[in-house]
C-alpha positions in Angstrom: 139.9 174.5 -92.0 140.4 177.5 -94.1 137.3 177.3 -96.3 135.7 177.2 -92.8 136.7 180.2 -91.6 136.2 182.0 -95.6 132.4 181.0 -95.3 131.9 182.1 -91.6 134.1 185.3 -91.5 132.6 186.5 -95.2 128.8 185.7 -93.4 130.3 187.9 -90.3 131.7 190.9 -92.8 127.7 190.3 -94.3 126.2 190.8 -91.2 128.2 193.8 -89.7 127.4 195.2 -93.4 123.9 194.9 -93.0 124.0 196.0 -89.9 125.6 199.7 -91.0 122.7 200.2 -93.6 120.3 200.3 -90.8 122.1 203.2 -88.2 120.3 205.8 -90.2 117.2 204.0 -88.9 118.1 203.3 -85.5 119.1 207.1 -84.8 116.0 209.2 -84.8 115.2 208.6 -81.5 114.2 205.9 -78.1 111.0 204.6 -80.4 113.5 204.0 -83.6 116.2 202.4 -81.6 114.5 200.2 -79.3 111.7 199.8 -80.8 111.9 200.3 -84.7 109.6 202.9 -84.4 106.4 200.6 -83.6 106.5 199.6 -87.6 107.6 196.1 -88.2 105.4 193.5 -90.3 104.4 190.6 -89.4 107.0 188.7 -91.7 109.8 190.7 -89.7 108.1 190.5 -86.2 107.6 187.0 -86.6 111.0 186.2 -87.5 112.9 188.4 -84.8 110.7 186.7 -82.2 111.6 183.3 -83.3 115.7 184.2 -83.7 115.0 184.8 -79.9 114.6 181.0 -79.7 116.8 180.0 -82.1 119.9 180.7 -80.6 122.3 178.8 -78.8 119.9 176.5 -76.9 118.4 175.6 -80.0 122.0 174.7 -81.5 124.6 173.8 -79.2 121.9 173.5 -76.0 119.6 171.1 -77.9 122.5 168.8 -79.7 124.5 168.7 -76.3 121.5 167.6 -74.7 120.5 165.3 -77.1 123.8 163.8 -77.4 124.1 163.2 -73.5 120.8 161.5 -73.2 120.4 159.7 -76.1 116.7 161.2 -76.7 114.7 163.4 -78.1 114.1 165.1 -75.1 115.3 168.1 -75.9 113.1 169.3 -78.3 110.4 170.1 -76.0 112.3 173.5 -75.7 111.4 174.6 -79.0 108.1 172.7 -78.3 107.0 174.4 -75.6 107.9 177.4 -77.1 106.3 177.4 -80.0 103.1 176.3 -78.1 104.3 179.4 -75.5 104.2 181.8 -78.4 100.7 180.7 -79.4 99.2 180.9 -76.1 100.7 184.6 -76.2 98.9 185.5 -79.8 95.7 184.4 -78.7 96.3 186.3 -75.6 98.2 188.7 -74.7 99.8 189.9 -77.5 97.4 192.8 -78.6 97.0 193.8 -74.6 101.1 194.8 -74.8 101.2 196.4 -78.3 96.9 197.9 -77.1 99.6 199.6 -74.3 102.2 201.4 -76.1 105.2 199.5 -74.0 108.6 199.6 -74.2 109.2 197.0 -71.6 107.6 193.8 -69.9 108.2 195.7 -66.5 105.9 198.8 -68.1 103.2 196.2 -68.9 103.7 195.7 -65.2 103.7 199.4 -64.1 100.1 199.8 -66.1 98.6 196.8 -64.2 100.0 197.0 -60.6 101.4 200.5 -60.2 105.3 202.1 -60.5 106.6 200.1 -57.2 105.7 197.3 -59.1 107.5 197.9 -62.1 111.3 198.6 -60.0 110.7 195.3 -58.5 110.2 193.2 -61.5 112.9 195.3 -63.3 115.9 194.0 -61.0 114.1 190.2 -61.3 113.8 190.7 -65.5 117.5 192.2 -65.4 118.8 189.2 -63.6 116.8 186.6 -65.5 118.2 188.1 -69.0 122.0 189.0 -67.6 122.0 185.1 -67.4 120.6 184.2 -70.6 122.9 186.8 -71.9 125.8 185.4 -70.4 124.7 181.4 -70.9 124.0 182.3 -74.8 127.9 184.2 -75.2 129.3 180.7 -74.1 127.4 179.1 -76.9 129.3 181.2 -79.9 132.6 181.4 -78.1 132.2 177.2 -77.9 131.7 176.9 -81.8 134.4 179.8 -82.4 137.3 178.5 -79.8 138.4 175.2 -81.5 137.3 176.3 -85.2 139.3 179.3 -84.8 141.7 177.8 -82.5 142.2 179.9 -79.6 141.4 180.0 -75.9 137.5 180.2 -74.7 138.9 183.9 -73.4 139.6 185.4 -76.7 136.5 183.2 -78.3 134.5 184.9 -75.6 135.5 188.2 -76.6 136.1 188.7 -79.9 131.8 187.0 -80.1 131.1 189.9 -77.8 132.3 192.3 -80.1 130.8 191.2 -83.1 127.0 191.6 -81.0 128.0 194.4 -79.9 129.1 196.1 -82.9 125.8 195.3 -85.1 123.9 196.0 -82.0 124.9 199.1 -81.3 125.0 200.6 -84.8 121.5 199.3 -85.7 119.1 198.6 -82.4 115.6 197.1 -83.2 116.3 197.4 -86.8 119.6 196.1 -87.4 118.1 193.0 -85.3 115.1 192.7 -87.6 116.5 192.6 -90.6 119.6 190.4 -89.4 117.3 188.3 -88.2 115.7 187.2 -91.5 118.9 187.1 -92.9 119.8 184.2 -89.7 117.1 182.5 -90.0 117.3 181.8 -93.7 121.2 180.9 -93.2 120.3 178.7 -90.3 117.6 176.8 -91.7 119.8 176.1 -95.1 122.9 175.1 -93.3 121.2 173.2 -90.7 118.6 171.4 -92.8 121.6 170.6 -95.6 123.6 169.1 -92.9 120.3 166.7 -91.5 119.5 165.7 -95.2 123.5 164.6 -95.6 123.2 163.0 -92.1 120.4 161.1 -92.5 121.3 159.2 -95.4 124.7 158.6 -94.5 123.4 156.4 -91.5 120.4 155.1 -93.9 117.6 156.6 -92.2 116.0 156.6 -88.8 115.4 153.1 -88.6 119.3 152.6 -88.4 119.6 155.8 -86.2 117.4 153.7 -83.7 119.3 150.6 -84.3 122.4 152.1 -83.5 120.9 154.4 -80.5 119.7 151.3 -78.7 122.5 149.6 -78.6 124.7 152.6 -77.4 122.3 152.0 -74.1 119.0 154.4 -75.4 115.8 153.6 -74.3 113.9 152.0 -77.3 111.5 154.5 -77.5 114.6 157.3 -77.8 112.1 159.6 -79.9 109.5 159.9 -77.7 110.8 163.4 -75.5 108.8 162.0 -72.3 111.4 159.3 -72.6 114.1 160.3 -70.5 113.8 161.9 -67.0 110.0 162.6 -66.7 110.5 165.4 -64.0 112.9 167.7 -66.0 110.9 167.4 -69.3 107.7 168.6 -67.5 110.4 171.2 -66.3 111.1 171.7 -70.0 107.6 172.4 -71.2 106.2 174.6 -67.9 109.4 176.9 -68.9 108.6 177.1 -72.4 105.6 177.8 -72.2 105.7 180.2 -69.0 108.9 181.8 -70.5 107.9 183.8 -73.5 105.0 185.4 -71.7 107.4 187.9 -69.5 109.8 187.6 -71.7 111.9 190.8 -73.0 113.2 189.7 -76.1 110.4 187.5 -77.2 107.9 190.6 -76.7 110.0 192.9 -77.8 109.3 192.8 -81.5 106.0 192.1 -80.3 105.9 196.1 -78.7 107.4 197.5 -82.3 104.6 195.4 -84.9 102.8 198.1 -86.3 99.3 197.4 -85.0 98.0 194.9 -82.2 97.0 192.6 -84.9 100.3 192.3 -86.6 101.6 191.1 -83.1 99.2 188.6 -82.5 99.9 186.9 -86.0 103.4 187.4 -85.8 103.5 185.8 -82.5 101.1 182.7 -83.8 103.8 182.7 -87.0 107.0 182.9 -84.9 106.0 179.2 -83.8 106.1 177.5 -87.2 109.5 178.8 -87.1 110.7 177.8 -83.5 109.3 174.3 -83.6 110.9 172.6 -86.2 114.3 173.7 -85.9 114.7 172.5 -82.6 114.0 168.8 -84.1 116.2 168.9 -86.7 119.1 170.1 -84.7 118.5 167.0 -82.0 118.6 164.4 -84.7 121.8 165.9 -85.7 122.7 165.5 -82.2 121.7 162.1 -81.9 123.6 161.4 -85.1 126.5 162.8 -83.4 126.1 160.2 -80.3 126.5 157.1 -82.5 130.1 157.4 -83.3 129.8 156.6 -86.8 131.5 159.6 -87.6 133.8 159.5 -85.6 136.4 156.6 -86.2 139.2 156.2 -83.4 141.3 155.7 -86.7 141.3 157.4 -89.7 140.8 160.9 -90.8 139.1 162.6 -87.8 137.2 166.2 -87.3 139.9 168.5 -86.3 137.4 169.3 -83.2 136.7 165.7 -82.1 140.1 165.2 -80.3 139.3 168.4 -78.6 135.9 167.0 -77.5 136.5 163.6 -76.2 139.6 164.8 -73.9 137.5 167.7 -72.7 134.1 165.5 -72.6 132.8 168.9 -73.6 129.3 168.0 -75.2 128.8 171.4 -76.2 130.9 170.9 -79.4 129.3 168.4 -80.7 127.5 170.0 -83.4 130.6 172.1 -84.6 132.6 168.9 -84.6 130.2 167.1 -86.6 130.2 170.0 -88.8 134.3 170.2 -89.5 134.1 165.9 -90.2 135.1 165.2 -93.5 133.1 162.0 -93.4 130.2 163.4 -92.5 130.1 166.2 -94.4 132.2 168.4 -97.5 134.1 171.4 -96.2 132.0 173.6 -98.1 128.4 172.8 -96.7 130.0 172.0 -93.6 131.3 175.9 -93.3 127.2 176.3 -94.4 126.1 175.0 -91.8 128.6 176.3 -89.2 127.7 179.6 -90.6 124.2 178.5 -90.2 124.2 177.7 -86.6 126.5 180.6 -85.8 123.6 182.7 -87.3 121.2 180.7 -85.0 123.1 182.0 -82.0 123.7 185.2 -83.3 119.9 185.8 -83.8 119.4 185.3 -80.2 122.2 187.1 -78.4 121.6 190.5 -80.1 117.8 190.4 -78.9 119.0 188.9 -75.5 121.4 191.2 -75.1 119.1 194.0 -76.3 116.8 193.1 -73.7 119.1 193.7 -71.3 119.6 197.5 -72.8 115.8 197.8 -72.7 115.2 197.2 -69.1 117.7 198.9 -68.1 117.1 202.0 -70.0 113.7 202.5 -70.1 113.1 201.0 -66.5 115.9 201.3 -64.5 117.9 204.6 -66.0 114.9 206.7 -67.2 112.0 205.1 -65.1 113.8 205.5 -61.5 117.6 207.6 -62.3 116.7 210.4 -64.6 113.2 210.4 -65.3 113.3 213.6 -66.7 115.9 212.9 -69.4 115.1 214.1 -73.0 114.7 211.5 -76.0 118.2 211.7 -77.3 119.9 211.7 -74.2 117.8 208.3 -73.8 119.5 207.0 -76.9 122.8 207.7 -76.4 122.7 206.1 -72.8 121.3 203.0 -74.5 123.9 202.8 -76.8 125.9 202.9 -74.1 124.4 200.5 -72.0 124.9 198.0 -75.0 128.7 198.6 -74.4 128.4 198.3 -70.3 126.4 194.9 -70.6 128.6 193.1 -72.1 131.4 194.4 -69.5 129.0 192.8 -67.0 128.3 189.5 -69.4 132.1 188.7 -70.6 132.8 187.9 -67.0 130.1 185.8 -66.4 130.1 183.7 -69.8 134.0 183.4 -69.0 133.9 182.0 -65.2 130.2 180.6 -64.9 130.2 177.6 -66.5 127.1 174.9 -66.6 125.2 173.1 -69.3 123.4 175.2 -71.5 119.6 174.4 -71.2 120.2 174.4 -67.3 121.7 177.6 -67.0 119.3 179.2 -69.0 116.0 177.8 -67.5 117.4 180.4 -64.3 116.2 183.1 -66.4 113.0 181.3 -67.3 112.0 180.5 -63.7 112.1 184.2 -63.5 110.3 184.7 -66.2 107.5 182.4 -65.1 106.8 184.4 -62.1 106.1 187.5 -64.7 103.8 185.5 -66.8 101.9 184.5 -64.0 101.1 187.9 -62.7 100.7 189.3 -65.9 97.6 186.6 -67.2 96.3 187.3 -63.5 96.7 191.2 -64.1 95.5 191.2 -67.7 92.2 188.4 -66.6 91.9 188.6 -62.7 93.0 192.0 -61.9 90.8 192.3 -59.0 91.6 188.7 -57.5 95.4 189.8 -57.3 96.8 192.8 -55.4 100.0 195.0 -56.3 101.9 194.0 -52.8 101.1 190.3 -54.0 103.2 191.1 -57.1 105.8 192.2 -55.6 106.1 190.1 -52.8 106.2 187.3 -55.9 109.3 188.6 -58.1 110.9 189.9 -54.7 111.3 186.7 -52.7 110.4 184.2 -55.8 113.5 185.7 -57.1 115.7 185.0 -53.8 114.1 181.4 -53.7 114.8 180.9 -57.3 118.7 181.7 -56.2 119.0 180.2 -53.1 117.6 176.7 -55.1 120.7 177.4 -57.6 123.2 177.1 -54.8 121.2 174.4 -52.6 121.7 171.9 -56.5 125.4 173.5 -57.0 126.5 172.7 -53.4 124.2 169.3 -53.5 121.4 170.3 -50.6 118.7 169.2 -52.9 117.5 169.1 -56.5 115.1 170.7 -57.8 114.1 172.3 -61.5 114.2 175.9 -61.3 111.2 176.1 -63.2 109.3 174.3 -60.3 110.6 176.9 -57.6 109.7 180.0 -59.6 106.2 179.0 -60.7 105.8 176.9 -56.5 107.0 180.7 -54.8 105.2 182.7 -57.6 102.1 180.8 -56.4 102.4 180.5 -52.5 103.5 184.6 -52.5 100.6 186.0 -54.5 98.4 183.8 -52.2 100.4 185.3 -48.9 100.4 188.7 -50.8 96.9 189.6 -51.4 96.3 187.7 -47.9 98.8 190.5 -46.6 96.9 193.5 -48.7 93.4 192.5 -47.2 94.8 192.3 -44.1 96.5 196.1 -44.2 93.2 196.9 -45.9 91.1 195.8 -43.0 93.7 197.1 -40.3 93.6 201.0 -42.4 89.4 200.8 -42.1 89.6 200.0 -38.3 91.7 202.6 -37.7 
């Protein structure tokens, strides 16, 4: 276990390091520090908007998923969005960088007024509080058993290390982190598939095994498994990154509208194929091959089969000495750890976003000068994760569930933003508002109706079903008002 922790504690030290090298950067001002002052390639744009994806759903979300049902399913996250981020090149992408934003919720406040923007604001903080919270869980799950210490302390000690690199750095420590964690995670990962696959003598004796564990025979086709959930899947994706902060976010600091189109259109080559390789791995996982109820065991897989806590699967296929050497093993820990890690600074970055720019200096101090911006977002990065720690502590569901939440959210943004950008004069600003205001409720209310076992259904269906039905109601509503104001 030792040359475990050497690899992934020297690629922590690495990081933090890196991290340091940027604060001169990040300290200039609001544009530098949450924004990299509007000057990032496409290479580095591209890259920190896919390390938004590739984070823990693509890691410990996609493997736990895959290893539950026995399918590829899961990969139609990083499907959808990868086709979500090519949609947004082709669309939207030069309209938010054309604008000069900070935020998704100032995109807003251009097409449907300031009112508009408060609104979305609480919906967006929400939506990315829970993605915040859902993608701490996924480091503290591959730190607790490697390290060997209770959830609480794994929780903690991976909010520091975000925080820290966050907070020194901003947009640029993220960027070029980012390049650093995708390189990591595609080496460890992709290492780890190669040793994998030939160990169980290809994917024709993957399927052999699958099916007889009880998979469906066509295990690879993603539509496989519950039909319902995996259109869930794709309408998410592909809804998601449209409103979403920290998928946008790099796109606001590209140097020039064309840079964030590319770099959106690149970003996908990126986010697709990961998710794949990370499944089989999964799927590898689920046959038990490496896995013997006698014999040299993974020092994790005890810990997994009495817990029947999926979500270590890939860390404990990591640490088995039959599947893999120590060495790359600690690789590709390192790797996926540097999957998450891409992915919680920009989450968690997002949440410092919206809440400075649109909650502290759009509605509290308006008036506040640049610096006194900056310091209150480097604040705010502290403050979050005293709001996150408790959540990713007590909150506990399955990854890819918890995080569509934020997505349904997010749905109801991109919706009203294509029909702001395409059809502003078919959509009205009380229609908007009406849509995050009581989509959001509906989206919450359809948490606790599954949790408490009402009814069932995917949260990406209720956001996207209210976000339609209230912009109808809405701009019915606004011609009504309209009509009432001329009679009078």
């Amino acid at each position: 276990m030792n040359i475990y922790l050497t690899v992934i504690l020297g690629y922590f030290l690495f990081v933090i390091l890196i991290s340091l090298f940027t604060r001169k950067l990040a300290s200039r001002s609001s544009v530098d520090f949450l924004i990299a002052g509007r000057n990032l390639g496409i290479i580095a744009c591209a890259v920190v908007v896919a390390s938004e994806w590739l984070g823990g759903m693509s890691t410990i979300g996609v493997s736990e998923n895959a290893f539950n049902s026995g399918t590829m399913q899961p990969i139609l996250y990083n499907i959808s969005t990868a086709l979500g981020m090519i949609i947004i090149g082709f669309t939207v992408a030069r309209k938010y960088r054309e604008k000069n934003v900070h935020t998704v919720s100032e995109m807003l406040e251009h097409l449907f007024g300031r009112r508009t923007k408060s609104v979305s604001a609480v919906a967006f903080l929400l939506a990315y509080l829970t993605l915040s919270y859902v993608q701490l869980q996924t480091c503290a799950s591959v730190i607790a058993p490697l390290f060997d210490i209770s959830w609480l302390y794994a929780v903690l000690i991976s909010a520091a290390i975000i925080t820290i690199y966050t907070y020194v750095g901003g947009m640029h420590a993220l960027a070029i982190t980012g390049i650093i964690h995708v390189v990591a995670m595609f080496t460890g990962i992709g290492i780890a598939l190669i040793i994998g696959l030939d160990k169980i003598n290809g994917f024709e004796s993957l399927s052999q095994n699958l099916v007889e564990l009880g998979s469906p025979a066509n295990w690879y086709n993603p539509f496989s498994g519950d039909f319902s959930y995996a259109v869930s899947l794709v309408v998410g994706g592909v809804l998601g990154g449209m409103a979403g902060q920290a998928s946008i976010q790099p796109i606001f600091a590209a140097k020039s509208a064309s840079t964030a189109k590319r770099s959106a259109i690149l970003s996908s080559l990126i986010i697709a194929p990961f998710g794949i390789m990370v499944a089989i791995l999964g799927l590898i996982a689920s046959t038990g091959m490496f896995f013997p109820v006698e014999g040299p065991q993974s020092p994790l897989w005890n810990e997994l089969t009495e817990s029947i806590n999926a979500k270590m699967v890939l860390p404990a296929l990591m640490t088995t000495p039959e599947f893999i050497h120590p060495v790359l093993g600690g690789l590709a820990l390192a790797g996926t750890l540097a999957a998450i890690l891409s992915t919680v600074g920009p989450v968690n970055f997002a949440v410092v976003t919206i809440a400075t720019k649109d909650i502290y200096h759009g509605l509290i101090n308006k008036s506040a000068v640049d610096q006194k911006v900056v310091s209150t977002a480097r604040r705010l990065v502290i403050l979050v994760n005293l709001v996150v720690v408790p959540l990713a502590i007590l909150v506990q569901r399955e990854v890819l569930d918890a995080a569509y939440i934020s997505y349904a959210i997010r749905a109801i943004g991109a919706i009203v933003i294509m029909l702001g950008i395409y059809l502003r004069s078919w959509i009205s600003s009380d229609a908007v508002r009406f849509a995050f205001a009581v989509g959001t409720i509906a989206i919450l209310i359809s948490i606790i109706g599954k949790e408490a076992g009402w009814f069932a259904v995917e949260d990406t269906y209720v956001g996207v079903g209210s976000a339609v039905i209230l912009i109808i109601l809405g701009n019915i509503w606004s011609r009504l008002k309209k009509r009432n104001t001329q009679i009078e």
